[in-house]
LOFI-963435 format. One line per 8 residues: their letters; for each residue x, z, y of C-alpha. Coordinates in steps of 0.001 Angstrom, whole numbers, plus 500000, padded with zeros to 6 digits. Each point is the difference from the previous one (the first is absolute). Last residue first. Layout:
A> X:Z:Y | ...
//
This chain:
XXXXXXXX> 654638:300341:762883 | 498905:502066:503097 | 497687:501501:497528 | 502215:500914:497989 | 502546:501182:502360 | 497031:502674:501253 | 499283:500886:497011 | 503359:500837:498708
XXXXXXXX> 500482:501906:503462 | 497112:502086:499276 | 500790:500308:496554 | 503702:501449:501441 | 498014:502562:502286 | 497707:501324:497330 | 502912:500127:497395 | 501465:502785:502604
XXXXXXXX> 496420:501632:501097 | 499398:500217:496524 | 503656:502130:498995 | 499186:502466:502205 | 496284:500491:499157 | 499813:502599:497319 | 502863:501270:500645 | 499871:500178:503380
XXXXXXXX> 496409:501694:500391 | 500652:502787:497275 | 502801:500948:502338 | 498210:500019:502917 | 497260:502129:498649 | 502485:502586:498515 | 501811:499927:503393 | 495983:500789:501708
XXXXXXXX> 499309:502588:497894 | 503511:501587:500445 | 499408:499892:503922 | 496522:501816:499417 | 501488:502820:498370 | 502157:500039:502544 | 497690:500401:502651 | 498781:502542:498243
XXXXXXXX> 502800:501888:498852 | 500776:499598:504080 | 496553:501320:500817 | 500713:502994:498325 | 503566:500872:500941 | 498230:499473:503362 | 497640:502436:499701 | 502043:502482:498864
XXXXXXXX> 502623:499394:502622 | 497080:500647:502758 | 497961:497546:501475 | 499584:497090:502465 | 503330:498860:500486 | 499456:497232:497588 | 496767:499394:498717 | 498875:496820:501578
XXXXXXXX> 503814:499008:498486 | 499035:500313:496499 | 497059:497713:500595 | 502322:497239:501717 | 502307:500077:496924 | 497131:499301:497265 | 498240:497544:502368 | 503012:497978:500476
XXXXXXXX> 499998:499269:496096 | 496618:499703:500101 | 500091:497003:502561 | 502992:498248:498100 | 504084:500711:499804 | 502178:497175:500457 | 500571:501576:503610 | 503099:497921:502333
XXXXXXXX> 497016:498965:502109 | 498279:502903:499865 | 502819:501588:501628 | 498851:500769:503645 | 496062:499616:498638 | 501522:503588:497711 | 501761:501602:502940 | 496557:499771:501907
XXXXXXXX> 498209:501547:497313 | 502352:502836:499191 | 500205:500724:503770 | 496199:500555:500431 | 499748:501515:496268 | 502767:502751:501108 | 498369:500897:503433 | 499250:499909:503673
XXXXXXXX> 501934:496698:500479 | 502911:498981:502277 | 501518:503556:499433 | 503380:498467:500542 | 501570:501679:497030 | 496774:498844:497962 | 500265:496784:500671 | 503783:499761:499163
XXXXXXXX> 499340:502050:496709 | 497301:497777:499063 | 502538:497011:500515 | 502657:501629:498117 | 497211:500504:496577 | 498502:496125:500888 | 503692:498750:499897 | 501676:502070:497506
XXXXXXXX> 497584:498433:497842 | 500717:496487:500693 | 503377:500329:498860 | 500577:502819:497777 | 499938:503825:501139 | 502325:502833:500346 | 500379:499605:503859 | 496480:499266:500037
XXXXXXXX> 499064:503656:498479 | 502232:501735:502232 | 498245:498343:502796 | 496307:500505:498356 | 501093:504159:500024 | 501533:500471:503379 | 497056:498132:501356 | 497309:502196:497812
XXXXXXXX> 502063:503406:500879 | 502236:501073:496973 | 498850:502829:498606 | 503360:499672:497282 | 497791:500595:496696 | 496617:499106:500290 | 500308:497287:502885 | 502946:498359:498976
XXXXXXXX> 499401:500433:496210 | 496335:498386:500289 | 501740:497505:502733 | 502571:499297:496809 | 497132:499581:497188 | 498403:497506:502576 | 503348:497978:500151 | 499963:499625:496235
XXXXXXXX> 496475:498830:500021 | 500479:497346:502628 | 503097:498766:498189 | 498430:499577:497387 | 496947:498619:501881 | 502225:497446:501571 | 501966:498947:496571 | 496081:499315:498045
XXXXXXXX> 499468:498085:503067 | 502867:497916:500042 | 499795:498850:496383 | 496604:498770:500896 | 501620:497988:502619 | 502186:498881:497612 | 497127:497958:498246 | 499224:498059:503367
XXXXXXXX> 503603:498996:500565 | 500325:498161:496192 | 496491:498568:500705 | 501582:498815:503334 | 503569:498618:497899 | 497730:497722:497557 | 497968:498763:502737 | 503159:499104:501899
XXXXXXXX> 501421:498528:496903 | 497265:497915:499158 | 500008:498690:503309 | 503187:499332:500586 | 500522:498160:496245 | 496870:498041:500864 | 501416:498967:503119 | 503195:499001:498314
XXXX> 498031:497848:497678 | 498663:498379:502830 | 502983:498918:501711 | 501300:498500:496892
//
């Protein structure tokens, strides 16, 4: 008795991990979303209303979704204190304060942190360009993401219950 209600833990355990894997995926594809929709409001913030950089990354965290408003309000805190001599100094530190919370890869990051070695640096034309840029780059990245959870989504889920089917069988 005992052990088939080890087996049933175990396979269900396995079953709900490949089940957590595969929405982390899901995650990702959500963060850069968001990511990309809060880079179209800095364009406007900056472009548009000339909103100073702190101004501008606090408005854009108060319009945010969790963790995103995060790294954006963070940057703005950084930046308010003039803690660092620039945008990428503050960017970067606001990112390893959320990284944590982050579904989002190494190129993912990359794509953000290059937009921000930019920032402040030239005029609104050169901006405007670096934001098409940048995202540019973001869409890349979403249509990468995607690709990647279809394709794999529904692996990493049978993945974790044949796992836990092997596992029972060979405890059997």
């Amino acid at each position: 008795m005992i052990k088939i209600i080890g087996c049933i833990v175990i396979l269900g355990a396995s079953t709900m991990a490949g089940f957590i894997y595969s929405e982390r995926l899901k995650y990702r594809v959500f963060q850069l979303n968001e990511i990309q929709r809060a880079i179209y409001q800095l364009q406007n913030e900056i472009t548009y209303v000339h909103s100073l950089l702190p101004d501008a990354f606090k408005s854009i965290a108060d319009k945010s979704k969790e963790p995103i408003n995060e790294l954006f309000a963070k940057t703005s805190e950084l930046l308010s204190d003039n803690e660092y001599e620039n945008v990428y100094q503050a960017m970067n530190s606001a990112v390893e304060f959320v990284k944590n919370k982050l579904y989002l890869n190494a190129d993912d990051i990359n794509v953000i942190l290059d937009l921000s070695k930019t920032l402040g640096e030239s005029d609104i034309q050169g901006q405007n360009s670096m934001f098409t840029l940048t995202i540019a780059n973001l869409k890349k990245q979403i249509k990468i993401s995607e690709e990647y959870m279809i394709k794999n989504i529904k692996m990493y889920r049978y993945l974790g219950f044949s796992f836990g089917a092997m596992i029972v069988i060979a405890l059997i």
